[in-house]
C-alpha positions as CSV (number, residue, x, y, z in Angstrom):
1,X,24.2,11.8,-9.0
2,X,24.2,8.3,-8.5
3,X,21.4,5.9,-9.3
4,X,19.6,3.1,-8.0
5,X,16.6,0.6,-9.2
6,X,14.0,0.6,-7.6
7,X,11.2,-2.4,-8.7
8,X,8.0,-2.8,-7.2
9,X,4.1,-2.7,-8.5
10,X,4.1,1.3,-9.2
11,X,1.8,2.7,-11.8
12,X,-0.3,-0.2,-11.5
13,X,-3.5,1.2,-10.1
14,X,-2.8,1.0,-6.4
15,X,-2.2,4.1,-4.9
16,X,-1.0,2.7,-2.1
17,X,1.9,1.0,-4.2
18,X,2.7,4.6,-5.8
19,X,2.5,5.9,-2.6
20,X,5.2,3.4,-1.0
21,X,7.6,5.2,-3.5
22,X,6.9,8.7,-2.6
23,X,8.1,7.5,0.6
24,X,11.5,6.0,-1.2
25,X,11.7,9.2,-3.0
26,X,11.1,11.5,0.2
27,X,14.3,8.9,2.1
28,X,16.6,8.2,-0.7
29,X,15.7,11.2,-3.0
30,X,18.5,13.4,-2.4
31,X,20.9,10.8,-2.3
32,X,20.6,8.6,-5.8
33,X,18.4,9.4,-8.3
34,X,15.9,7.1,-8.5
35,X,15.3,4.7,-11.6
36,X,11.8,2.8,-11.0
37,X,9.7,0.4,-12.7
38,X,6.0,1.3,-13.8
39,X,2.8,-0.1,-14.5
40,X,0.2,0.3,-17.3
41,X,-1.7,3.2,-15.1
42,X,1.3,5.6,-14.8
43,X,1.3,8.7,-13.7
44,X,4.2,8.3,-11.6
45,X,6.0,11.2,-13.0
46,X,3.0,13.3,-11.0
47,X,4.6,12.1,-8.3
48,X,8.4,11.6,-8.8
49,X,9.0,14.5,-11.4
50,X,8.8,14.8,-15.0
51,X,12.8,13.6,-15.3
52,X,11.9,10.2,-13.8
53,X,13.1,7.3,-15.6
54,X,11.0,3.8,-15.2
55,X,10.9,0.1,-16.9
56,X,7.9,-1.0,-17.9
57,X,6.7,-4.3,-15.8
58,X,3.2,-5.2,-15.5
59,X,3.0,-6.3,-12.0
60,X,-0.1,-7.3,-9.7
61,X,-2.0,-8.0,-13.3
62,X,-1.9,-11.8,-12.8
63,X,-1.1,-13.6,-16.0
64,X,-2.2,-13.3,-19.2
65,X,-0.6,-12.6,-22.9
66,X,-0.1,-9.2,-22.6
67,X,1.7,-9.1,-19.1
68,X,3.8,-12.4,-21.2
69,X,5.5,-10.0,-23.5
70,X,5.6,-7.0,-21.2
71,X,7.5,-9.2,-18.8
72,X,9.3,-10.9,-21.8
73,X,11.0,-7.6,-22.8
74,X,11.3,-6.6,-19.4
75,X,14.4,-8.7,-18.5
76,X,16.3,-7.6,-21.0
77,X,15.6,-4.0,-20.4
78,X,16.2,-4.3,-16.6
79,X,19.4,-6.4,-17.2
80,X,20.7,-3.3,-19.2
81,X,19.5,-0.8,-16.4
82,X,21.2,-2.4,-14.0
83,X,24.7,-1.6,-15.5
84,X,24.4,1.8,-14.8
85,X,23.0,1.7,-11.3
86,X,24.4,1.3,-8.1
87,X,22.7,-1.1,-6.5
88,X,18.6,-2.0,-6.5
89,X,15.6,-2.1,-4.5
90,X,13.0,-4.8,-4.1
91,X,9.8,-3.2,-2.6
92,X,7.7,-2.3,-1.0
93,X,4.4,-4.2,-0.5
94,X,2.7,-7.7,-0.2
95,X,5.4,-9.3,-2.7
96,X,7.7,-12.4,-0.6
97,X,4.3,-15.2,-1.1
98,X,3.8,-18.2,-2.8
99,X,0.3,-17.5,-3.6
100,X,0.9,-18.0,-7.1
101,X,3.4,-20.4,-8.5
102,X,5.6,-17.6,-10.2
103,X,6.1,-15.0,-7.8
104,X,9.1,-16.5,-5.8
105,X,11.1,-17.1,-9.4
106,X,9.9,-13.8,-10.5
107,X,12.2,-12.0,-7.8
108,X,15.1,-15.1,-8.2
109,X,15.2,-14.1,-11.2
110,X,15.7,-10.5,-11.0
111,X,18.2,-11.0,-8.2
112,X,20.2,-13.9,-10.0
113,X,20.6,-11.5,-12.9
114,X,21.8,-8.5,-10.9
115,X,24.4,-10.7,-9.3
116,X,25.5,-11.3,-12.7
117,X,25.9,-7.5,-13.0
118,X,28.1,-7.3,-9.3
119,X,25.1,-5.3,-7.6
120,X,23.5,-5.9,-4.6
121,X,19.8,-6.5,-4.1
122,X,17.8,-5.0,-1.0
123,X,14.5,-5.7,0.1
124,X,12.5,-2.8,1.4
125,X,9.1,-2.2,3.1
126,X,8.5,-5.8,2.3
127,X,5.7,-8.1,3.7
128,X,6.5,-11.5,3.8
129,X,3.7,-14.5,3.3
130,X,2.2,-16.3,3.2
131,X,4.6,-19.0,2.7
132,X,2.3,-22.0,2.4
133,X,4.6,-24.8,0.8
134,X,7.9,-26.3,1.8
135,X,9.4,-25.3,-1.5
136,X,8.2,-21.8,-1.0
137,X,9.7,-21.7,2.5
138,X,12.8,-23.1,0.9
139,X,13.1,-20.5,-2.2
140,X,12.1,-17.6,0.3
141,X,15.2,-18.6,2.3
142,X,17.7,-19.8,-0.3
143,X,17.7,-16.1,-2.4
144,X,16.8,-13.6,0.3
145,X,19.8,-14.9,2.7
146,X,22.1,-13.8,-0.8
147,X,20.2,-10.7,-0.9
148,X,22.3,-7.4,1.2
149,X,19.2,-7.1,4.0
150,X,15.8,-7.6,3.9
151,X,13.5,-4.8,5.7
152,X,10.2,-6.2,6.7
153,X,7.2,-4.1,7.5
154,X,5.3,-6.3,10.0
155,X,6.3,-7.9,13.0
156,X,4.4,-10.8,12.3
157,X,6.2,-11.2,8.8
158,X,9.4,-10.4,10.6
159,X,9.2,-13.6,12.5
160,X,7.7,-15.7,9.9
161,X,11.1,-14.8,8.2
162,X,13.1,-16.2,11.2
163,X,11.1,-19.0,11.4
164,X,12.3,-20.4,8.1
165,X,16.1,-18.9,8.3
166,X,16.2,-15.5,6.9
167,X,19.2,-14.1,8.9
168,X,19.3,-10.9,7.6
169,X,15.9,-9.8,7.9
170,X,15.3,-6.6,9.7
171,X,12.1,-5.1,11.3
172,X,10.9,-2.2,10.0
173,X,7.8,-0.5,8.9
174,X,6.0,0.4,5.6
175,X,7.3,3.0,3.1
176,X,4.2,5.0,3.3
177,X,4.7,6.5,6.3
178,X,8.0,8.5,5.0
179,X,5.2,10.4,2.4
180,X,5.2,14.0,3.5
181,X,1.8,15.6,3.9
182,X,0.7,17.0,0.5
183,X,1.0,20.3,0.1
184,X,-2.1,22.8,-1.3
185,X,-1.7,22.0,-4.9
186,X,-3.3,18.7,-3.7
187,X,-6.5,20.4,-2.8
188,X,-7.7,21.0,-6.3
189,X,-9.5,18.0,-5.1
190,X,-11.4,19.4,-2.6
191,X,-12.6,22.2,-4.8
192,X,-13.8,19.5,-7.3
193,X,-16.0,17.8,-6.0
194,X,-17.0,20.4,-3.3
195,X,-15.8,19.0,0.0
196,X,-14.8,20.8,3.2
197,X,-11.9,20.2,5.2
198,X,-13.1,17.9,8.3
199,X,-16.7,17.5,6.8
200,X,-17.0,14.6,5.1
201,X,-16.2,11.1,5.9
202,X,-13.9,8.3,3.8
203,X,-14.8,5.2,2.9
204,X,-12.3,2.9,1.4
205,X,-13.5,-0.7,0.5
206,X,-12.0,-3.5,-1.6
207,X,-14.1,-4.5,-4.7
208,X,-13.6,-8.2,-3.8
209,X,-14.1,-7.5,0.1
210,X,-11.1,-10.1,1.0
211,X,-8.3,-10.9,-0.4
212,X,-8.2,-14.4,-0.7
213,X,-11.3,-13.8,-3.4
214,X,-8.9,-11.9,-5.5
215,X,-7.8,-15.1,-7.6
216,X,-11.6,-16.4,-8.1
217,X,-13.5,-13.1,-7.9
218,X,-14.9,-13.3,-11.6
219,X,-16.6,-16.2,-10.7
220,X,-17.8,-14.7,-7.1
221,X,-21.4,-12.8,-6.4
222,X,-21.0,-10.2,-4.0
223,X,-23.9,-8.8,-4.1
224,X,-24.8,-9.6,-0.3
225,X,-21.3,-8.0,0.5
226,X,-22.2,-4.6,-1.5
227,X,-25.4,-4.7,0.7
228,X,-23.8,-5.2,4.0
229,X,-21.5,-2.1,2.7
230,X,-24.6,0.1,1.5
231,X,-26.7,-0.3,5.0
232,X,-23.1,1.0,6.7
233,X,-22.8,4.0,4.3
234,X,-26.3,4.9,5.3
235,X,-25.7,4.8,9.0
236,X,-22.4,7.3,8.4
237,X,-24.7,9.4,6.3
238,X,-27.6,9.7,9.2
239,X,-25.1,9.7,12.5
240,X,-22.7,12.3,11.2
241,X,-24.6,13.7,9.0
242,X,-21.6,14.9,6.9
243,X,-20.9,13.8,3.0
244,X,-19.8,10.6,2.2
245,X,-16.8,9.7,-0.1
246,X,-16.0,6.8,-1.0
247,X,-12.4,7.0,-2.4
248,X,-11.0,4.3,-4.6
249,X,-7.3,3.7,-3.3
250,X,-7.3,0.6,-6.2
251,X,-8.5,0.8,-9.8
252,X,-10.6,-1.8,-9.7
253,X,-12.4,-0.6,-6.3
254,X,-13.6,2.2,-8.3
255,X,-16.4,-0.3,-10.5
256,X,-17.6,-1.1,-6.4
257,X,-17.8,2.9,-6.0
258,X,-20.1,3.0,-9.0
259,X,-22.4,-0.1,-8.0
260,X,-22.8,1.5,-4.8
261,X,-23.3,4.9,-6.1
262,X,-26.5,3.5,-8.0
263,X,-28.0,2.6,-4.6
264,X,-27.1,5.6,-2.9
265,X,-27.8,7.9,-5.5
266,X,-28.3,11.2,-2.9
267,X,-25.7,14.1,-2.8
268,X,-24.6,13.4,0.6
269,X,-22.4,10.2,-1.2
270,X,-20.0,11.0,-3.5
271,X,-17.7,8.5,-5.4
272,X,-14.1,10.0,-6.6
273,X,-13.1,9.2,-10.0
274,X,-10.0,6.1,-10.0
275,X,-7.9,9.3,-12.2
276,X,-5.8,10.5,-9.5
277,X,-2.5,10.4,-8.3
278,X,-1.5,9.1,-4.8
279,X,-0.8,12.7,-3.7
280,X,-4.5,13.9,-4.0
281,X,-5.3,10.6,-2.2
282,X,-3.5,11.7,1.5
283,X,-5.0,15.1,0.8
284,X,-8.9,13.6,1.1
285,X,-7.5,11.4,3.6
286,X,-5.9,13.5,5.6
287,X,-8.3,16.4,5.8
288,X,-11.3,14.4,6.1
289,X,-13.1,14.3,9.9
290,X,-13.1,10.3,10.0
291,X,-12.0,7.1,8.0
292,X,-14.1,4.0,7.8
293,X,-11.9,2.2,5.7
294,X,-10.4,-1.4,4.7
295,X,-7.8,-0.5,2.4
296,X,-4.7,-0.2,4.5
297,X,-2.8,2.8,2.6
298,X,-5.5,4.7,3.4
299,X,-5.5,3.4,7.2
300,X,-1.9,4.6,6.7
301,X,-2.2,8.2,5.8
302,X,-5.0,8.4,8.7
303,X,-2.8,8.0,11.5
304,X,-0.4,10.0,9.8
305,X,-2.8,12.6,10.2
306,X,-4.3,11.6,13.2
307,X,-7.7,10.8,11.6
308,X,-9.1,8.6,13.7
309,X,-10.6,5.1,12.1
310,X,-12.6,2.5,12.3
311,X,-11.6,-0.5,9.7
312,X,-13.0,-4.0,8.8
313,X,-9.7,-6.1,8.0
314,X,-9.7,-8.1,4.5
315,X,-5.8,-9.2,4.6
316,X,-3.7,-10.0,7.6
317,X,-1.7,-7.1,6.6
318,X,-3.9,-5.3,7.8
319,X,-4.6,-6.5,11.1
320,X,-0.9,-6.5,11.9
321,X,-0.7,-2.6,11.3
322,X,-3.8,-2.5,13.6
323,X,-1.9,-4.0,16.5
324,X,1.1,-2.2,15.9
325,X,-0.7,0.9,16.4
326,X,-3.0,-0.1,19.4
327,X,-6.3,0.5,16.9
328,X,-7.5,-3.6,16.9
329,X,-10.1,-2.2,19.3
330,X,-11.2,0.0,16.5
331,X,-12.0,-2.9,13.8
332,X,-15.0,-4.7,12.9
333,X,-15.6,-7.9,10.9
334,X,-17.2,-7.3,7.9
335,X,-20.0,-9.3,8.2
336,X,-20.9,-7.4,11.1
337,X,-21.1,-4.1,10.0
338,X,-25.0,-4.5,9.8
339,X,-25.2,-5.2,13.8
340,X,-25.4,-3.2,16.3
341,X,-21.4,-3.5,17.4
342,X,-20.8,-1.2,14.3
343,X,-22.3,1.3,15.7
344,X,-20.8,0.6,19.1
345,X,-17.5,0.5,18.0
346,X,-18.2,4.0,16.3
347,X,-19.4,5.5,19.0
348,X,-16.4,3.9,20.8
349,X,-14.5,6.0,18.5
350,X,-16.5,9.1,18.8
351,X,-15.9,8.9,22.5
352,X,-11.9,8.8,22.4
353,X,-11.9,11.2,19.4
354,X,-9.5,13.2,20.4
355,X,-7.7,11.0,22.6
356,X,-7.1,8.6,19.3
357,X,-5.6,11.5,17.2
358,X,-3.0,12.3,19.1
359,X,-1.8,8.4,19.7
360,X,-2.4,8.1,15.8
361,X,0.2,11.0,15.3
362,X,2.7,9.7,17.6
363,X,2.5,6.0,16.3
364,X,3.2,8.0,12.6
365,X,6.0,9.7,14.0
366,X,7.2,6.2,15.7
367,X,7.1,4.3,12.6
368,X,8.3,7.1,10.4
369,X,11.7,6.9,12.7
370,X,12.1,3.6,11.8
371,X,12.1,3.9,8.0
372,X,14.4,6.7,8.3
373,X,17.1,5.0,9.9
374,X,16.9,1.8,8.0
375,X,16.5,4.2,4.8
376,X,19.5,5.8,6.3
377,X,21.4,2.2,7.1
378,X,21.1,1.5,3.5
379,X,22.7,5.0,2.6
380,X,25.6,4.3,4.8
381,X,25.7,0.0,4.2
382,X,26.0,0.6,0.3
383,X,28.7,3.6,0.9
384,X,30.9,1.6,3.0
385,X,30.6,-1.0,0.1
386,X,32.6,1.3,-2.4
């Protein structure tokens, strides 16, 4: 069989990320076999077999000396991969910014040197921006107009790409929503930590609230934040009065699970351990009764299971799958969630319960479409190329 690269941030402690390959695996699977690279966390071979190859590359870790020599020998090793590959993948996720000063060059780089090998680069499931800076703009369009197509997963980020000249960018949607539902060895799970299907609530929350505190949140209190997230846990608790669960999509979200775990320290709140694979993640998702959630993988396998939602948005990202799926209606600002339009919007929710689910699952099947056929596009673009 035929291979392909496939680089991105998987095995990095986003389960989202890992979960964005699933869905490459699930589309190109059965064509190429797939070569990926892999993060200090792993445990992608849970989810892509044990025969699966990877590079290691430290992405989404920021800087630091270790990531240096990781991504030091990583060059080498990926130029040698690409040799026996046919062509490679760039994506998914929030990767086309200029947030940081090396993330453009990063993906020059890597597509420079596979044009020194004669192979084509692809962008996939990709969100775009920000692009913030007139050389960023400029770097974005230079490389990505040599790339072979460029498959954006948000409108929005569709036309920022067209604003600054990408000509080949294409609309599309995000990898995730090719992951098949998990099947019943995911429900191990479940049994663990004694949960019910459709009686217990999610909670997903990001352990620096917004993104844009990512790059300063060691020097950040969010102690008011944790609060404004504990009086909301207690509502769920009292107006449902189901378990509580709060599921750590990210690594690092899992230390917020634990803070708020010594707050709430009743049996009705549960906090899963960060050692799981993306897999068991749709499982609680999916068979859970409702999703109060901010990160947006987990939004993701909701409507795929038509779980209805009601979100707080901490990255543009996500408000622009909130549109696309009619659920803005459905999201709150954070710093409301102690008012009483939290519980209005919930009840909001409550009322349309059923009506929700059944848009959710048709807006899944929708975007699901979409992936296929570009998934299938690229199939039949890099066929024609031999």
């Amino acid at each position: 069989m035929k291979k392909i690269l496939i680089v991105g941030a998987y095995g990095c402690g986003n389960k989202g990320d890992d979960a964005i390959l699933e869905g490459f695996k699930n589309t190109l699977g059965k064509t190429y076999e797939i070569i990926s690279t892999e993060g200090k966390y792993g445990k992608l071979k849970e989810i892509m077999g044990e025969t699966h190859s990877t590079i290691s590359c430290r992405m989404n870790e920021g800087i630091n000396i270790n990531v240096l020599i990781n991504l030091i020998s990583f060059f080498p090793r990926y130029y040698k991969v690409l040799k026996n590959v046919e062509f490679v993948i760039i994506g998914g996720g929030s990767l086309l910014h200029d947030i940081t000063k090396y993330n453009l060059p990063f993906f020059r780089l890597l597509q420079f040197l596979a044009k020194v090998r004669k192979k084509s680069v692809i962008y996939a499931g990709v969100g775009a921006g920000p692009l913030q800076t007139k050389a960023g703009r400029k770097t974005a369009r230079k490389f990505l107009n040599k790339s072979k197509k460029v498959f954006v997963r948000d409108p929005i980020d569709y036309r920022l790409l067209k604003e600054i000249g990408v000509n080949n960018a294409v609309l599309s949607a995000d990898m995730a929503f090719c992951v098949r539902n998990s099947n019943e060895s995911s429900a191990t799970i479940l049994t663990k930590y004694g949960l019910t299907k459709k009686e217990y609530i999610v909670v997903t929350a990001c352990h620096w609230f917004k993104s844009d505190n990512f790059w300063n949140m060691d020097k950040m209190d969010f102690s008011d934040d944790r609060n404004k997230l504990i009086s909301a846990i207690n509502k769920l608790i009292i107006k449902f009065g189901k378990k509580v669960v709060f599921l750590p999509t990210v690594m690092h979200d899992y230390k917020l699970g634990q803070l708020l775990k010594e707050e709430i320290n009743i049996d009705d709140f549960l906090v899963i351990e960060h050692n799981y694979n993306c897999k068991e993640m749709s499982y609680v998702v999916e068979n859970s009764f409702f999703l109060f959630g901010t990160r947006m993988h987990s939004m993701i396998f909701a409507i795929r299971s038509g779980v209805p939602f009601v979100s707080t948005i901490y990255d543009n990202k996500v408000r622009n799958l909130l549109k696309r799926v009619d659920m803005l209606e459905y999201s709150i600002d954070f710093n409301e969630i102690n008012t009483f339009q939290f519980e209005s919007v919930i009840d909001h929710m409550l009322d349309n319960y059923d009506d929700i689910s059944n848009m959710l699952i048709q807006k899944a099947h929708e975007l699901n479409e979409i992936v296929v056929r570009d998934m299938n596009n690229i199939i039949e673009m890099m066929s024609e190329n031999k």
